[in-house]
C-alpha positions, 0 to 999 in steps of 0.5 A, spaced: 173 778 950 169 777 942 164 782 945 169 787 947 172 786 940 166 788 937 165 793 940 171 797 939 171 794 932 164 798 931 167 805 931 172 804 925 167 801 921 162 807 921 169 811 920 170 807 914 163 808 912 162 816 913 169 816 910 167 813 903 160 816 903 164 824 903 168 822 897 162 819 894 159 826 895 165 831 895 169 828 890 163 829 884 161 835 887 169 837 886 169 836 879 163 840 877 165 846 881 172 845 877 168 844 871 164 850 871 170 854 874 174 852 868 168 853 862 166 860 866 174 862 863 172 860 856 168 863 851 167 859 845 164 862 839 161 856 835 160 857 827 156 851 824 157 852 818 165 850 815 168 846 810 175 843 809 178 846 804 185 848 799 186 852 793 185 847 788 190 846 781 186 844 775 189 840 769 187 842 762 188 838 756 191 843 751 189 840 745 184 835 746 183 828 743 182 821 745 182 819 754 188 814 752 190 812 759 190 814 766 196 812 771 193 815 778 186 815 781 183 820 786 187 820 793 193 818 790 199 822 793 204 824 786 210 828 787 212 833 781 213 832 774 208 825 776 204 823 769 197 824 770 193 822 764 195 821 757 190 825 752 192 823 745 199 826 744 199 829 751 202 827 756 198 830 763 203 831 769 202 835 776 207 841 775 207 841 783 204 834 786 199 834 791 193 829 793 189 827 786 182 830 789 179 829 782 179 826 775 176 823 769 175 815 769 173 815 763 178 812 758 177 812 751 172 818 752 173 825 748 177 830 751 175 837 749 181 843 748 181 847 755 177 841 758 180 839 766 182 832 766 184 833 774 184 837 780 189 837 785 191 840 792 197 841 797 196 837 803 199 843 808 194 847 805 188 844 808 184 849 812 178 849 815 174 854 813 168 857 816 163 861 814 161 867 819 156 873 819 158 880 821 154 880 827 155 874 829 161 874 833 166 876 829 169 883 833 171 877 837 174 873 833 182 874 832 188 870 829 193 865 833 186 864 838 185 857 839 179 853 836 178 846 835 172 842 830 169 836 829 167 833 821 160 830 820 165 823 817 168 822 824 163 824 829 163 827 834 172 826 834 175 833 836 181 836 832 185 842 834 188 848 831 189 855 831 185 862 828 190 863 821 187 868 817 181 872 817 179 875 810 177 882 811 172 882 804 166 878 804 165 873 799 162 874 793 155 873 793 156 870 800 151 876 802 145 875 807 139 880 808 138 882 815 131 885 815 130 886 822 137 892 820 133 893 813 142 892 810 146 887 807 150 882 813 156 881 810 159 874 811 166 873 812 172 867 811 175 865 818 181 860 816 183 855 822 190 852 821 191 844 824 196 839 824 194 834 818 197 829 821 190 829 826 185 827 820 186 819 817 183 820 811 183 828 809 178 829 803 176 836 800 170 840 802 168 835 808 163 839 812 165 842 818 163 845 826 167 850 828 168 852 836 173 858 837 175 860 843 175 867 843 178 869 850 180 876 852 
């Protein structure tokens, strides 16, 4: 009878075993072929060079004097009208609030007429910019295509947005010279829009890769 038993039982177990050998095959074979398929489908252009980056707000002192008190200090979030610094008989206030990205932290020190005592931005008008060479990719770049980028801070953490703005006109100065064409390279600013909520500690001008996906 045990023989008998073995004997049936046998079968089943080398069904067992080829069962579990195919899934260990077939299975990562599977997601490779699909991995590929998915990848073949998107064309990503990727740009190293960006920056976060918002229109920034200075704050001058208008007559000058004597640093007397400061009542914030960088990444402070103020809301309109709050006091920022008081030089002499000035009072500094932000106009229309924002995130404090600089300021002078030597109180008792000399202001000059006209000189910055702080710098602020709008936190919703942060953008990733990135720096694109005309021949580069460009014709293929187009608003509302999807991109995500990563931040030298947060390693290789990915952040995802959307192609907001493209600026048609080269930047000053932003010109490379392409021997190979004997011409001028224009390079252009490729603004990519993004829930701030994305980023724990978003800070002025931190450097940036981009990846857009450039997709017909």
């Amino acid at each position: 009878m045990e023989t008998t038993q073995t004997e049936h039982s046998k079968p089943v177990q080398d069904k067992k075993q080829l069962l579990t050998l195919l899934v260990a095959v077939v299975v990562p074979l599977l997601l490779t072929i699909g991995g590929v398929w998915w990848w073949s489908g998107h064309t990503l252009l990727a740009i190293e060079k960006a920056q976060l980056i918002a229109p920034v707000s200075s704050i001058n002192a208008r007559a000058g004097g004597t640093l007397d008190k400061l009542y914030v200090q960088n990444g402070d979030i103020v809301s309109s009208n709050a006091p920022l610094a008081l030089v002499g008989n000035e009072l500094l206030k932000a106009e229309d609030g924002g995130m404090v990205i600089s300021i002078r932290e030597d109180e008792g020190g000399m202001v000059k007429p006209g000189e910055t005592v702080a710098k602020l931005v709008q936190p919703s008008a942060f953008r990733i910019v990135a720096r694109l060479e005309e021949n580069k990719g460009l014709e293929d770049v187009r608003v509302g295509q999807p991109a995500f980028f990563t931040l030298d801070t947060y390693g290789g953490t990915k952040f995802y947005g959307v192609v907001d703005e493209i600026r048609p006109i080269s930047n000053e100065g932003s010109i490379a010279f392409s021997i190979s064409e004997k011409r001028e390279t224009k390079i252009f600013d490729v603004f990519i829009r993004f829930d701030l909520a994305q980023i724990p500690e978003p800070r002025q001008g931190l450097s940036a890769k981009v990846w857009i996906d450039t997709r017909p």
